[in-house]
TIMI-2910 file (N, C-alpha, C, CB; in pm, 1 decimal, decimal comma, always signed):
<rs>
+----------+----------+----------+----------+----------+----------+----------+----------+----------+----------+----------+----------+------+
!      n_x !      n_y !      n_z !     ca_x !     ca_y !     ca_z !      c_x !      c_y !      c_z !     cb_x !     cb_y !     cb_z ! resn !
+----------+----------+----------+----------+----------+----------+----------+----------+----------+----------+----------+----------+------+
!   -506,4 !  -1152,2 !    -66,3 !   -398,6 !  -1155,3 !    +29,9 !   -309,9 !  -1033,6 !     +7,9 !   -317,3 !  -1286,4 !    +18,3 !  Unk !
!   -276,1 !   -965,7 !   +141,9 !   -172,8 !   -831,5 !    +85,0 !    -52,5 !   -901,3 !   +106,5 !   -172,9 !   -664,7 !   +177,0 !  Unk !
!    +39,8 !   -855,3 !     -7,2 !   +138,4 !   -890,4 !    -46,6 !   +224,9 !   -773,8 !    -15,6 !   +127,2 !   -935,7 !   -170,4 !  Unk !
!   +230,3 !   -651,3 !    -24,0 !   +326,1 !   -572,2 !    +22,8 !   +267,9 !   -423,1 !    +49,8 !   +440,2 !   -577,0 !    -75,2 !  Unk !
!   +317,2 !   -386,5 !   +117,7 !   +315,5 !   -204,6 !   +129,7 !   +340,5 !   -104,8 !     -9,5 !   +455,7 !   -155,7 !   +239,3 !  Unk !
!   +242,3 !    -27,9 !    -33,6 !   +251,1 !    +36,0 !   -163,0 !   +204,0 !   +205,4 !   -138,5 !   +144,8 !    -53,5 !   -276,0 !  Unk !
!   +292,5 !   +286,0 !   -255,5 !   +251,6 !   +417,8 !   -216,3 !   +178,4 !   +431,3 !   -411,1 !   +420,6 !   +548,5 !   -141,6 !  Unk !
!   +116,6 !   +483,1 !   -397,0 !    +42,1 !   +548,4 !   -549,2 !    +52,1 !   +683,9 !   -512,7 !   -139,7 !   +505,1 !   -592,9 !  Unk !
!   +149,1 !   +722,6 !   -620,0 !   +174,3 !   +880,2 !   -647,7 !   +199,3 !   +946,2 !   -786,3 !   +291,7 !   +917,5 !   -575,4 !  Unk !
!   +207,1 !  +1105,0 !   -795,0 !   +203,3 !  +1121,1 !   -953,6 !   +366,5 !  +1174,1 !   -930,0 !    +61,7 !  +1251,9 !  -1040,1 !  Unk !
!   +434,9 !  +1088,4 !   -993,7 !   +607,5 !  +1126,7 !   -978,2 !   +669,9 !  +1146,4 !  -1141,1 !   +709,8 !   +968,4 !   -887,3 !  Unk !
!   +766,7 !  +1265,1 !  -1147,1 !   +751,5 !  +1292,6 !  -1280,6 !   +666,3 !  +1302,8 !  -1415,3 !   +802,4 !  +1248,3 !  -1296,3 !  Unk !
!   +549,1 !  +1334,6 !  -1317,8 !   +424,4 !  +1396,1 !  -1425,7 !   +349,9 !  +1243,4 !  -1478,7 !   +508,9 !  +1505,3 !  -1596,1 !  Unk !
!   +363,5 !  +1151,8 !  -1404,9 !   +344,2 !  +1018,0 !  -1405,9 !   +274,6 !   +934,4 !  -1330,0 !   +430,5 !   +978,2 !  -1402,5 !  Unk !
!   +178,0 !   +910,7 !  -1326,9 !   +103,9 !   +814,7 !  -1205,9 !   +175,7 !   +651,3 !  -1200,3 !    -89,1 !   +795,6 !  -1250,9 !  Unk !
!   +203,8 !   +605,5 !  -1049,6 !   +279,3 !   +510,0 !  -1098,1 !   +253,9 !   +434,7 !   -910,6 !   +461,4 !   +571,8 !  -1179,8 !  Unk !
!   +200,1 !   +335,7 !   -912,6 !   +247,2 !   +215,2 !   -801,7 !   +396,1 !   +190,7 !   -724,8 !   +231,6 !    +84,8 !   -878,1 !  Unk !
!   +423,0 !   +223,7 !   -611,7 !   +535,5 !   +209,9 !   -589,6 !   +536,4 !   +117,4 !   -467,7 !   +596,7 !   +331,9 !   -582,4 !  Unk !
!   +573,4 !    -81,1 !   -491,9 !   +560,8 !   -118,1 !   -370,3 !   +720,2 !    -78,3 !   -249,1 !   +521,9 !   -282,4 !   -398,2 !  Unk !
!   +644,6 !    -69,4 !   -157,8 !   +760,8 !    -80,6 !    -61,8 !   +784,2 !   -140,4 !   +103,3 !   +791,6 !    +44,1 !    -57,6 !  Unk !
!   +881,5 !   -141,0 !   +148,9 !   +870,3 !   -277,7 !   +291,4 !   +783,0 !   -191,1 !   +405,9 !  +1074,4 !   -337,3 !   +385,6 !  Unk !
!   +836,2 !    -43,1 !   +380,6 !   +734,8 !    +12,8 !   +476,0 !   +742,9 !   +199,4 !   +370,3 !   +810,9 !     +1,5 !   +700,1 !  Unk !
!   +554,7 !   +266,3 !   +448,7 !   +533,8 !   +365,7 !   +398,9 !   +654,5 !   +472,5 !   +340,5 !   +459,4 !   +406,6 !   +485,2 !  Unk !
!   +719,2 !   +490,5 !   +446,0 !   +820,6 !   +584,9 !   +452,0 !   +926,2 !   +589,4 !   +374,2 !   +864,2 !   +586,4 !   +553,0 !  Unk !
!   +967,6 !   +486,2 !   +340,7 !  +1056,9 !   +442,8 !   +227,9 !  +1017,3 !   +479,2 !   +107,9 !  +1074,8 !   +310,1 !   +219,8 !  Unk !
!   +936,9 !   +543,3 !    +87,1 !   +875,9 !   +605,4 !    -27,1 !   +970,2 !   +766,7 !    -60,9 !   +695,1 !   +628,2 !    +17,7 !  Unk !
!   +944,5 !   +783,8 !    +28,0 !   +961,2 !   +966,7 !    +68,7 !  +1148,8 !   +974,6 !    +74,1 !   +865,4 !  +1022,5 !   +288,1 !  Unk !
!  +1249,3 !   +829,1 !   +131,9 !  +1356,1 !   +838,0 !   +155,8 !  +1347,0 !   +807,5 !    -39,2 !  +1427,6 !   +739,6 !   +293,5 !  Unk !
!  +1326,6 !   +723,3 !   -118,1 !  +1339,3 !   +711,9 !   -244,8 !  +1346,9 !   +858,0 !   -329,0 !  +1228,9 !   +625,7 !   -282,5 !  Unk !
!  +1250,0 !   +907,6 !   -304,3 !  +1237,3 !  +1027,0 !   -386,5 !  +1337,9 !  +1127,9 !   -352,9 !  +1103,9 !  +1085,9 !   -374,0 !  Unk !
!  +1314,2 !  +1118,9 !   -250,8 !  +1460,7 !  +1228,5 !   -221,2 !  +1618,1 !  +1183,2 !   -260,7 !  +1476,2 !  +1254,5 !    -43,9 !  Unk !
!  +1597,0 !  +1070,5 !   -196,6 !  +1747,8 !  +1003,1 !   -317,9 !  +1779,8 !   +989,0 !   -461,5 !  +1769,7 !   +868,9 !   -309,3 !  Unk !
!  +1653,1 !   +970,9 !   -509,6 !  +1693,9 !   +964,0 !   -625,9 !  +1614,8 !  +1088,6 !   -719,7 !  +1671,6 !   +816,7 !   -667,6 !  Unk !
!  +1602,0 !  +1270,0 !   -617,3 !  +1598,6 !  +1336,4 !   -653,9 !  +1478,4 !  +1397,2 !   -747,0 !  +1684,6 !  +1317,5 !   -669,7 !  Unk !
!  +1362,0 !  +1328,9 !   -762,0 !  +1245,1 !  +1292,3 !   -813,5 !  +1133,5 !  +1388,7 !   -814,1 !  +1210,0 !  +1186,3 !   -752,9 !  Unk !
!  +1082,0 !  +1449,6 !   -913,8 !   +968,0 !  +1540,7 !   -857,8 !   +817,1 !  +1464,3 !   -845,6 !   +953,5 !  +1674,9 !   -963,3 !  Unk !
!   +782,0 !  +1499,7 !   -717,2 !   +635,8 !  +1425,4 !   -754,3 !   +533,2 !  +1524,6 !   -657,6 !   +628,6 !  +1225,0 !   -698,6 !  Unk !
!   +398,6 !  +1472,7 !   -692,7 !   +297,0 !  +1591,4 !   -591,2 !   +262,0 !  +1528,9 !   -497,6 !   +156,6 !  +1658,0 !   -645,3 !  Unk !
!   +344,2 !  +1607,5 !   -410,4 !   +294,2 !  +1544,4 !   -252,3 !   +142,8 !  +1568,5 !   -219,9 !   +381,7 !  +1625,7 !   -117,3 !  Unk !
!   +101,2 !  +1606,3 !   -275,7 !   -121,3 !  +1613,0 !   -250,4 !   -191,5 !  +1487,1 !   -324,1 !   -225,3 !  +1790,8 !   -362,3 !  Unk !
!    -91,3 !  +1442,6 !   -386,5 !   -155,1 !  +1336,8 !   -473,1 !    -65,7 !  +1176,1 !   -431,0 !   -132,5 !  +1393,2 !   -659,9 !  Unk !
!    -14,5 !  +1170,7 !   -327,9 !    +29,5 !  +1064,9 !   -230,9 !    -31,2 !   +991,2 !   -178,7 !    +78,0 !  +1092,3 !   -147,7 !  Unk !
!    -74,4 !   +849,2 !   -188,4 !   -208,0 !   +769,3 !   -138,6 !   -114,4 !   +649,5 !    -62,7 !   -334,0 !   +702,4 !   -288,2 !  Unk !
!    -88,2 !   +629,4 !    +91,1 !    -14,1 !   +535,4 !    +91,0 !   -131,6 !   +340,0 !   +128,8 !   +112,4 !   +604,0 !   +219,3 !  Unk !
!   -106,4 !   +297,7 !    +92,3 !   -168,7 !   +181,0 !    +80,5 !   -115,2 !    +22,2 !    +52,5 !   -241,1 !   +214,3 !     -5,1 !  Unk !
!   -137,7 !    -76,6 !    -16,1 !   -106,6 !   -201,8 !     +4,1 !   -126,8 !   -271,7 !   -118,8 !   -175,9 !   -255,0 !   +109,5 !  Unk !
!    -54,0 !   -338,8 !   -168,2 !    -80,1 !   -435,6 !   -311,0 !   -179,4 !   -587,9 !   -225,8 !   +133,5 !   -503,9 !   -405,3 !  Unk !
!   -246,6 !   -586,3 !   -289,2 !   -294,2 !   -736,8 !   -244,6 !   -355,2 !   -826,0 !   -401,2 !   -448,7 !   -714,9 !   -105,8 !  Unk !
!   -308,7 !   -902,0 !   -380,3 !   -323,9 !  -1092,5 !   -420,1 !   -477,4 !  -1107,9 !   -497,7 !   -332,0 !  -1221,1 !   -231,7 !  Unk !
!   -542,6 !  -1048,6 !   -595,4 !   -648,8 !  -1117,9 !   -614,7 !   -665,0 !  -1250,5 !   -656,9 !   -702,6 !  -1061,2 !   -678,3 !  Unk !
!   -721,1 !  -1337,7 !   -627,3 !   -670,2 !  -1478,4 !   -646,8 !   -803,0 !  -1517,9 !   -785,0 !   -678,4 !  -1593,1 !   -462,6 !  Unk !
!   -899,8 !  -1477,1 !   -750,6 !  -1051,6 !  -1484,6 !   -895,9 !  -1011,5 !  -1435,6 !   -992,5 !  -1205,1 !  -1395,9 !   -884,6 !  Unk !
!   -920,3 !  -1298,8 !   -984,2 !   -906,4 !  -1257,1 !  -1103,4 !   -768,3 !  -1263,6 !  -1169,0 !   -952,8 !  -1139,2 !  -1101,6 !  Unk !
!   -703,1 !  -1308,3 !  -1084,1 !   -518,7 !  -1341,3 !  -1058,6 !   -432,0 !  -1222,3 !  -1144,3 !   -459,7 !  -1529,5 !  -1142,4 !  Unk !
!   -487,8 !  -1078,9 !  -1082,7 !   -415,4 !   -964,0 !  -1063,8 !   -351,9 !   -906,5 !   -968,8 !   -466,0 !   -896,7 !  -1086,0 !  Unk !
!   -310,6 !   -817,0 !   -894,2 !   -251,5 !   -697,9 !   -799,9 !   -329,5 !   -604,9 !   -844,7 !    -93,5 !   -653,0 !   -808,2 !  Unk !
!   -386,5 !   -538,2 !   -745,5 !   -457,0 !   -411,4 !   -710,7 !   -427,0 !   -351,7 !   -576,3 !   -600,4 !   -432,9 !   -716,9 !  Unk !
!   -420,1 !   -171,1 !   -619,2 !   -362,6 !   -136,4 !   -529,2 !   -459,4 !    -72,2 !   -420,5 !   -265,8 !    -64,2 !   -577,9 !  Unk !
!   -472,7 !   -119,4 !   -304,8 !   -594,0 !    -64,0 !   -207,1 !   -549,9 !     -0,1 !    -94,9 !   -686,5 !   -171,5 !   -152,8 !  Unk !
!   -661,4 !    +83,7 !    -37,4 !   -638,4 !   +202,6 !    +56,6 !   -634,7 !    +99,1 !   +188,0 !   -775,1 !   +341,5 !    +55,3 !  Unk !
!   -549,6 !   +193,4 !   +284,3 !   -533,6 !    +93,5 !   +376,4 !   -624,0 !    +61,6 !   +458,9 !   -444,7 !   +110,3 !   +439,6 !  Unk !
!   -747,6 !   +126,6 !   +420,6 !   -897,1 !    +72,0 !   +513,6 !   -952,3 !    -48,1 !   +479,0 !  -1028,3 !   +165,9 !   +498,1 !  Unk !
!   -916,3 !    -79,0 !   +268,8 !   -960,7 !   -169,2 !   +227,8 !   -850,7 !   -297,3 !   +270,1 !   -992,5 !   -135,9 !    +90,7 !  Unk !
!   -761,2 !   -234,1 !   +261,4 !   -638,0 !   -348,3 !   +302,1 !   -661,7 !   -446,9 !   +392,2 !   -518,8 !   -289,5 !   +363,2 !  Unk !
!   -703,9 !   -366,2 !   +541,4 !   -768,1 !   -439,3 !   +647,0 !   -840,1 !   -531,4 !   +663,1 !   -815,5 !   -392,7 !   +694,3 !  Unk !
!   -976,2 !   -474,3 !   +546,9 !  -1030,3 !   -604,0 !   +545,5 !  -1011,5 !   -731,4 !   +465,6 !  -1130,5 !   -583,5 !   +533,7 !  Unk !
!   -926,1 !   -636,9 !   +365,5 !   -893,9 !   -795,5 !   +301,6 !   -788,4 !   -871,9 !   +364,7 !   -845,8 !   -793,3 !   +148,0 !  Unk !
!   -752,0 !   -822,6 !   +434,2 !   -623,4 !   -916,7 !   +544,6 !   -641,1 !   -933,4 !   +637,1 !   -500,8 !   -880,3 !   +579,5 !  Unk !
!   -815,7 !   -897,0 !   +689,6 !   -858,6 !   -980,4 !   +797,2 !   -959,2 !  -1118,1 !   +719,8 !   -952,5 !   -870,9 !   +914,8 !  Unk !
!  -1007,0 !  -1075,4 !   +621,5 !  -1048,4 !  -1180,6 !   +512,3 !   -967,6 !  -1334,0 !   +508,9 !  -1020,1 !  -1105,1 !   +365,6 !  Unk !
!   -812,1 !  -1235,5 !   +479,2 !   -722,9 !  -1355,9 !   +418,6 !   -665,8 !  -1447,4 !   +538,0 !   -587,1 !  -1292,7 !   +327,1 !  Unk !
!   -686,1 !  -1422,1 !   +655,0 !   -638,1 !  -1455,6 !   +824,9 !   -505,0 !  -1372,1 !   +777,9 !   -609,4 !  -1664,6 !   +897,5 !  Unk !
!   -470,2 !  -1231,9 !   +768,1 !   -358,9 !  -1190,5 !   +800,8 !   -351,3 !  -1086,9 !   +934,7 !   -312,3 !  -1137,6 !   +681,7 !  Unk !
!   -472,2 !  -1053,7 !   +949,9 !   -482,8 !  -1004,9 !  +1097,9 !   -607,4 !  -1097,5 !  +1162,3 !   -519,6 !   -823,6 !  +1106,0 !  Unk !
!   -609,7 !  -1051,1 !  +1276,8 !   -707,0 !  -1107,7 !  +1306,9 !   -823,9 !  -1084,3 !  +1387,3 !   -668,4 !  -1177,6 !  +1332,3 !  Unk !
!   -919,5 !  -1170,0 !  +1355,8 !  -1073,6 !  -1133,6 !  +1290,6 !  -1153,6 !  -1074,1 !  +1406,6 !  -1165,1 !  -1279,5 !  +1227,3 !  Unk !
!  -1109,3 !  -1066,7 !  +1530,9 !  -1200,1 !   -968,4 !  +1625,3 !  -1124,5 !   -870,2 !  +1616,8 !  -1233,7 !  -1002,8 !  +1778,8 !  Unk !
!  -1034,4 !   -809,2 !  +1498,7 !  -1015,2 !   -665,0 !  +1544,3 !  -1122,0 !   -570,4 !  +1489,6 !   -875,5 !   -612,0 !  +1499,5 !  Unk !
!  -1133,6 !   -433,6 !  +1536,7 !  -1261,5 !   -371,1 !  +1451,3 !  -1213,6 !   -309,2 !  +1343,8 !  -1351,7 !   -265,2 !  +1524,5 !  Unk !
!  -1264,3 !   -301,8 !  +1238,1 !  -1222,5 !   -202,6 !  +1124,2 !  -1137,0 !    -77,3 !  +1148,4 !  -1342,1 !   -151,5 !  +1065,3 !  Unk !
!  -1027,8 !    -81,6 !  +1107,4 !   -918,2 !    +44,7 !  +1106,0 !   -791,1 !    +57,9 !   +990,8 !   -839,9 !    +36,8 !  +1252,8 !  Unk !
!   -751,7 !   +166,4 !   +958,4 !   -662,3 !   +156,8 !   +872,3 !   -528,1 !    +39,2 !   +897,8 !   -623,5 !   +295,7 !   +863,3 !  Unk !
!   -508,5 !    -12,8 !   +741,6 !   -392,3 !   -155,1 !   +841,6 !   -270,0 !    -69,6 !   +802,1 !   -375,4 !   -380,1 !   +760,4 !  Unk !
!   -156,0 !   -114,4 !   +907,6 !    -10,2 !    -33,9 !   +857,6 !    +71,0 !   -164,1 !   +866,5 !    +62,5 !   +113,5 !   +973,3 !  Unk !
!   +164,0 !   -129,0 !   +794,4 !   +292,0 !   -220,7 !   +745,1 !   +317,5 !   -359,1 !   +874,4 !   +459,8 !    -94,2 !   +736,8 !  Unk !
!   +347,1 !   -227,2 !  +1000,2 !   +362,6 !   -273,5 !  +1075,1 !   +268,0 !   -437,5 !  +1152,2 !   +371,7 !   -162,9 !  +1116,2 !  Unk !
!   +177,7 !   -425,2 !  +1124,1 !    +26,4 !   -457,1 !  +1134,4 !    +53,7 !   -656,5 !  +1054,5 !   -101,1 !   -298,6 !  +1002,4 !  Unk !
!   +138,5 !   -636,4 !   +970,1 !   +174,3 !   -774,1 !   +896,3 !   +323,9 !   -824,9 !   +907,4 !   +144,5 !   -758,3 !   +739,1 !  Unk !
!   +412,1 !   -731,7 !   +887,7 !   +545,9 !   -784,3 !   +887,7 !   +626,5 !   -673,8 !   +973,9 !   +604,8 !   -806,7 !   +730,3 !  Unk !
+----------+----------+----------+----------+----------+----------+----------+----------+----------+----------+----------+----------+------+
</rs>
């Protein structure tokens, strides 16, 4: 089940998960709180719910799709496409 909007980036020489309510809020963070990170190495994507292995993993938003057409969070005659924030909440 996806649980939230997430960006994976290398920020202060650091690889690090960053969930957030939507993509963009990523980019207003860093700039607020002044942050160096590599914008080439910016993956924006989705935390989702493994429930077998009862972790969070962070997936690309192609994989997102299907696991949130999997979980009934979209729904199931759409065709495969990247999912966005918008797309759930």
């Amino acid at each position: 089940m996806i649980t939230a909007a997430a960006v994976k980036a290398v920020v202060n020489g650091e690889e690090h998960v960053f969930p957030v309510h939507r993509h963009g809020d990523f980019y207003l963070w860093m700039k607020y709180l002044h942050c160096n990170y590599d914008k080439s190495k910016v993956e924006q994507g989705f935390l989702d719910w493994n429930q077998l292995e009862q972790k969070t993993e962070f997936v690309s938003r192609e994989e997102a799709f299907e696991r949130a057409r999997w979980a009934g969070q979209v729904e199931a005659w759409k065709p495969p496409q990247p999912l966005y924030s918008e797309d759930l909440w």
